[in-house]
BAMI-693800 format. One record per residue (C-alpha): residue number from 1; residue in three letters; x, y, z. Coordinates in pm, whole numbers, plus 50000, padded with zeros to 5 digits. Last residue first. Example, Ala and Ser with C-alpha at 12.3 -4.5 7.8 and 13.67 -1.06 7.14 Angstrom:
! residues 2
REC nr rest u v w
REC 2 SER 51367 49894 50714
REC 1 ALA 51230 49550 50780
END
This chain:
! residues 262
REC nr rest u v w
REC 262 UNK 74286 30169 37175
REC 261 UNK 74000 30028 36906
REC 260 UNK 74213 29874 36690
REC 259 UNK 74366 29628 36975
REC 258 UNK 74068 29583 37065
REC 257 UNK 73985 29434 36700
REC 256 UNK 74265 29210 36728
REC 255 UNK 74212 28963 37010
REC 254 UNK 73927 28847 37059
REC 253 UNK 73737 28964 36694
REC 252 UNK 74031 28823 36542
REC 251 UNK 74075 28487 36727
REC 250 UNK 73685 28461 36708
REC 249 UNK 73698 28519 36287
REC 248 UNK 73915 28167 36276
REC 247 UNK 74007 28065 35969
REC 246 UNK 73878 28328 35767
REC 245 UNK 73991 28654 36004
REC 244 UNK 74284 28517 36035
REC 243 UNK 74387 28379 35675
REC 242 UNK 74729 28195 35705
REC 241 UNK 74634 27985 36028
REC 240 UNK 74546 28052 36361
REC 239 UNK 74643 28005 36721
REC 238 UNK 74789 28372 36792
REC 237 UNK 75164 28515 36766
REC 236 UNK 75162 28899 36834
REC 235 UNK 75443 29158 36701
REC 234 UNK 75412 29552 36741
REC 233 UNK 75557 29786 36529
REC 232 UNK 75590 30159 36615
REC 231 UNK 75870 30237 36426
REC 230 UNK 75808 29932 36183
REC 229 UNK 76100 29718 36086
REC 228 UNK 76089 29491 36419
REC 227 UNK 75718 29409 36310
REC 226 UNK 75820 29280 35948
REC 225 UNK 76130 29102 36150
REC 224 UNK 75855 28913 36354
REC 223 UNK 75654 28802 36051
REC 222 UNK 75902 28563 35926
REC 221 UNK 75929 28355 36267
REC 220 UNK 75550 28312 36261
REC 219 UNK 75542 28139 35944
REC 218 UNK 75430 28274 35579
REC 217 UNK 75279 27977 35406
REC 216 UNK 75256 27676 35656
REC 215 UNK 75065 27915 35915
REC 214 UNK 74960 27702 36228
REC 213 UNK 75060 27953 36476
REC 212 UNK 74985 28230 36287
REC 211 UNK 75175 28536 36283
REC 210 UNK 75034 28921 36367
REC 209 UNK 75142 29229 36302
REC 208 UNK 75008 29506 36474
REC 207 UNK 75137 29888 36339
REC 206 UNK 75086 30226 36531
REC 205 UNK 75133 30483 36284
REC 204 UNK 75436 30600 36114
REC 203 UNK 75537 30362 35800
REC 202 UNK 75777 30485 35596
REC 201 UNK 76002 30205 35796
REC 200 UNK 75813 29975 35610
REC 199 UNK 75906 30074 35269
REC 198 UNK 76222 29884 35185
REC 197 UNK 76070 29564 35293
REC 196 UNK 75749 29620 35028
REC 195 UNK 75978 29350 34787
REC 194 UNK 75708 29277 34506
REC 193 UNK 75746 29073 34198
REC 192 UNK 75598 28717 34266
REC 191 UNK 75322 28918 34472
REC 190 UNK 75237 29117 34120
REC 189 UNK 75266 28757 33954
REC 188 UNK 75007 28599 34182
REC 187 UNK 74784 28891 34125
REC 186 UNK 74808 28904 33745
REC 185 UNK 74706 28518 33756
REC 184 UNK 74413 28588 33921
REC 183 UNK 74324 28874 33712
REC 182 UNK 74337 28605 33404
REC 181 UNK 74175 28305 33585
REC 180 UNK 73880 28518 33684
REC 179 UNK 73745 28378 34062
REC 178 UNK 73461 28182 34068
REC 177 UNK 73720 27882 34244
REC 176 UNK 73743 28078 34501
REC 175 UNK 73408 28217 34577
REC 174 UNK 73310 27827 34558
REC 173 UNK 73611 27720 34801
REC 172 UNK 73455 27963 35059
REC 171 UNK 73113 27903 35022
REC 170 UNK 73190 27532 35094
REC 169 UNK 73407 27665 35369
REC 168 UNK 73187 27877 35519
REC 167 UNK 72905 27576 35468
REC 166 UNK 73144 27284 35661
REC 165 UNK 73174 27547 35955
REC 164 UNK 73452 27321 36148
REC 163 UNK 73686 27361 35865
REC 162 UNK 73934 27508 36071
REC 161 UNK 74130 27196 36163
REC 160 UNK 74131 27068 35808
REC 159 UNK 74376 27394 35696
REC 158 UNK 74306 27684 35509
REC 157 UNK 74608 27826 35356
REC 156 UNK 74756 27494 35285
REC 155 UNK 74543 27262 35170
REC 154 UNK 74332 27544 35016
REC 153 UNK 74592 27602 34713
REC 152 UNK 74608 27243 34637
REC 151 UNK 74237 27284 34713
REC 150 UNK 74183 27488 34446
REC 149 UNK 74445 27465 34203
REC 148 UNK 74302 27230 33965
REC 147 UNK 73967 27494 33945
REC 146 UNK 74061 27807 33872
REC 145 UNK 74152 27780 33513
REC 144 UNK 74368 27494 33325
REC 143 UNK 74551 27762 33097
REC 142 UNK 74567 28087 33277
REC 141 UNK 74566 27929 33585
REC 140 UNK 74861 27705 33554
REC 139 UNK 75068 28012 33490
REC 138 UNK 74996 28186 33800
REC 137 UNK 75034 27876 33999
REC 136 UNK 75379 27851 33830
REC 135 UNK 75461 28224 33923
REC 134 UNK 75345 28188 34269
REC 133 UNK 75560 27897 34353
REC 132 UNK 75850 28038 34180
REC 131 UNK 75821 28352 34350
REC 130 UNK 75741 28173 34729
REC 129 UNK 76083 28196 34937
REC 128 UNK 76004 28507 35137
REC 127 UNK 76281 28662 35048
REC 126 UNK 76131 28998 34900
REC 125 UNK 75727 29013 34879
REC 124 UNK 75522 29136 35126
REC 123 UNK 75248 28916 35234
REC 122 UNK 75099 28977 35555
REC 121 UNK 75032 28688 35762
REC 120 UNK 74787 28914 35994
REC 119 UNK 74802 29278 35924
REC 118 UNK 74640 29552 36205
REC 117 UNK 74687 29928 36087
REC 116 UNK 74591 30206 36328
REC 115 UNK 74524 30599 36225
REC 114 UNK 74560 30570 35859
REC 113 UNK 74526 30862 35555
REC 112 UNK 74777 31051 35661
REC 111 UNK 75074 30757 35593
REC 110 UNK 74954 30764 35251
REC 109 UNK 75261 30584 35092
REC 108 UNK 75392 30368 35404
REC 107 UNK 75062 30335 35506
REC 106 UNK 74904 30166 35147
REC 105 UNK 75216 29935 35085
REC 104 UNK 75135 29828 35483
REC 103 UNK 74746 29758 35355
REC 102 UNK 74863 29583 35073
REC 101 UNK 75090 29350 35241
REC 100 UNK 74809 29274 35496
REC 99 UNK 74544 29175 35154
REC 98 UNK 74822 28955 35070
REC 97 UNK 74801 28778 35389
REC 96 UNK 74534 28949 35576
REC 95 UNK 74442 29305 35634
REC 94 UNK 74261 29559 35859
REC 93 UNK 74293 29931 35858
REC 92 UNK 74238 30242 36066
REC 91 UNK 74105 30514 35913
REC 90 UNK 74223 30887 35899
REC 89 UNK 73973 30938 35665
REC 88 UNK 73603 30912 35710
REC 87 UNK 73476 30751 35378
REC 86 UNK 73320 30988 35089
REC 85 UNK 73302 30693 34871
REC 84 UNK 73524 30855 34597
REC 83 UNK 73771 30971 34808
REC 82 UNK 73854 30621 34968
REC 81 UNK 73797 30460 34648
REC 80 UNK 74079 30673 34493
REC 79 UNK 74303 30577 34828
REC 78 UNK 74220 30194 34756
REC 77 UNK 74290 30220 34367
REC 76 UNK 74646 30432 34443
REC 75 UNK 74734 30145 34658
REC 74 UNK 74653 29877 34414
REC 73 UNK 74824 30112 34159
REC 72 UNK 75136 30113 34350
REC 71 UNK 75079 29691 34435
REC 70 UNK 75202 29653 34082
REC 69 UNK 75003 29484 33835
REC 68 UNK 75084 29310 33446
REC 67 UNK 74897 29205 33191
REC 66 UNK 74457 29209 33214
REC 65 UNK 74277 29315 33474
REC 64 UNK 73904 29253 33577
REC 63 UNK 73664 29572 33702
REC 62 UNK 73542 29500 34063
REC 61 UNK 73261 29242 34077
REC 60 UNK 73447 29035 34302
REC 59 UNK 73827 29035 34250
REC 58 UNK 74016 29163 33947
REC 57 UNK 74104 29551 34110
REC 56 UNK 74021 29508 34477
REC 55 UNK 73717 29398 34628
REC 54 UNK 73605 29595 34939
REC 53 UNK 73508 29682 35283
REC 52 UNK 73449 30016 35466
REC 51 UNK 73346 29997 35837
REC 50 UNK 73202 30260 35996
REC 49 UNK 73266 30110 36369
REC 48 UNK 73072 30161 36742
REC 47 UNK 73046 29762 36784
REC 46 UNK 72792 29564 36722
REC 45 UNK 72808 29548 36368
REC 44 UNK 73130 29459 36384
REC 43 UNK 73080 29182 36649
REC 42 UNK 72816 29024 36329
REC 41 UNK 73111 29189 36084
REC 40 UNK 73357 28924 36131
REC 39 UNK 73208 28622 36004
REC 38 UNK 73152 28801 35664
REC 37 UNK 73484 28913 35662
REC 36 UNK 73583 28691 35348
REC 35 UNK 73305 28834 35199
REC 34 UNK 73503 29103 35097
REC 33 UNK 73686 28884 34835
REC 32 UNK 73924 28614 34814
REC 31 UNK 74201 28445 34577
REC 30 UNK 74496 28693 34762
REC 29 UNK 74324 28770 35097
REC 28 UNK 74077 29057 35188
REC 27 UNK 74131 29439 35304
REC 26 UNK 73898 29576 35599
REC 25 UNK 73908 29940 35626
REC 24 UNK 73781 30072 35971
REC 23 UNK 73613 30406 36009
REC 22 UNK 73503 30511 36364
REC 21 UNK 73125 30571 36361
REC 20 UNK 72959 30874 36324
REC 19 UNK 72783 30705 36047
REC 18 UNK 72656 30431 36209
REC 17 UNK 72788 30067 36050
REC 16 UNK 72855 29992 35712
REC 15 UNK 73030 30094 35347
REC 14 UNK 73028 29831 35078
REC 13 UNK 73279 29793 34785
REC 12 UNK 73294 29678 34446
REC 11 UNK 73508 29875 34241
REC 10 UNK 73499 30002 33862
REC 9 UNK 73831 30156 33735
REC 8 UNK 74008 30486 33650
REC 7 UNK 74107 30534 33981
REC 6 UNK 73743 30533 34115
REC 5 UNK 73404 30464 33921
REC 4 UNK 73175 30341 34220
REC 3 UNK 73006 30009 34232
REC 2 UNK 72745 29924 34550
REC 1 UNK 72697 29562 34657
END
């Protein structure tokens, strides 16, 4: 995968599809990566999209953090990368879980840099119950490493029932448990800390949010309000669990990616 110096930092990214093709961002999960679209991109490819993924700061190859992150600078990385790469801007977007809360941080600050924006689970911070979880995890990791929280971790954001490709989720857990212990733990604590509810009425272009039926983490009923706070917010429940496009890449290809392409 290409690197490209933006924002101060080195990030992994990959640009695909024709040229003249509409731009779509896809953003991955907290403890993934841009391969976590992998299953996507086959009806991707198909399809008449430029599509832009990447690993954020302390994922992947992209440069590894140290101390403390705010979801500002993750924001300010992704619209640096944007520049940098020469990418088609306005774009629509695509997130999950974490990866969703960054992509409504990103709207509500560059709000002319997105046409669309479709977030599945997203992760936002504020009441959602989860600091204390999150900072312990983050903890743990620094001193144990990746691996004792892996499937404690997977048990619940990637459930039994969607395990029905034994090698994605081999590859899956592998990527995971590759991950740095140190960024890691930075990312855990910048979720512990953020409250994005403030912002998402900053947020002007169409908006899909979506909640998974089977989502233990961030439920259904707590995505609906993030919907309700967006002008032009839209809510949709769907049979998945906490990572969409991971768990099941049909569901999103079915159902959310024509909803990007209106």
């Amino acid at each position: 995968m290409p690197l490209i110096e933006a924002n101060g930092i080195v990030q992994e990214y990959e640009v695909s599809g024709p040229e003249t093709g509409r731009p779509l961002v896809l953003i991955h999960e907290l403890g993934g990566s841009m391969q976590s679209w992998d299953r996507c991109m086959p009806v991707l490819a198909q399809s008449d999209r430029r599509v832009l993924r990447y690993n954020w700061r302390g994922t992947g190859a992209s440069e590894k953090i140290r101390g403390e992150l705010a979801v500002d600078t993750l924001c300010e990385d992704l619209a640096a990368l944007l520049k940098a790469a020469g990418f088609p801007q306005p774009t629509d977007i695509a997130g999950t879980a974490l990866g969703g809360g960054i992509a409504l941080a990103f709207a509500a600050r560059y709000p002319m840099c997105v046409r669309r924006l479709a977030v599945s689970s997203p992760a936002i911070g504020g009441s959602d119950g989860l600091e204390a979880m999150l900072r312990g995890r983050a903890d743990e990791v620094e001193i144990s490493g990746m691996r004792p929280q892996v499937d404690r971790s997977l048990d619940r954001s990637y459930l039994e029932k969607y395990r029905t490709d034994a090698q994605a989720f081999t590859d899956y857990r592998n990527r995971w448990v590759a991950n740095a212990p140190v960024s890691y733990a930075s990312h855990n604590r910048m979720l512990a800390a953020m409250d994005e509810t403030g912002n998402l009425s900053a947020i002007r272009c169409p908006t899909l949010v979506v909640g998974g039926e089977d989502d233990m983490l961030l439920t259904p009923a707590m995505m609906q309000p993030i919907a309700d706070a967006i002008s032009q917010g839209e809510y949709l429940r769907l049979p998945t669990g906490h990572f969409l496009p991971v768990n099941t890449p049909a569901v999103w290809s079915e159902s959310v990616l024509p909803w990007l392409n209106q």
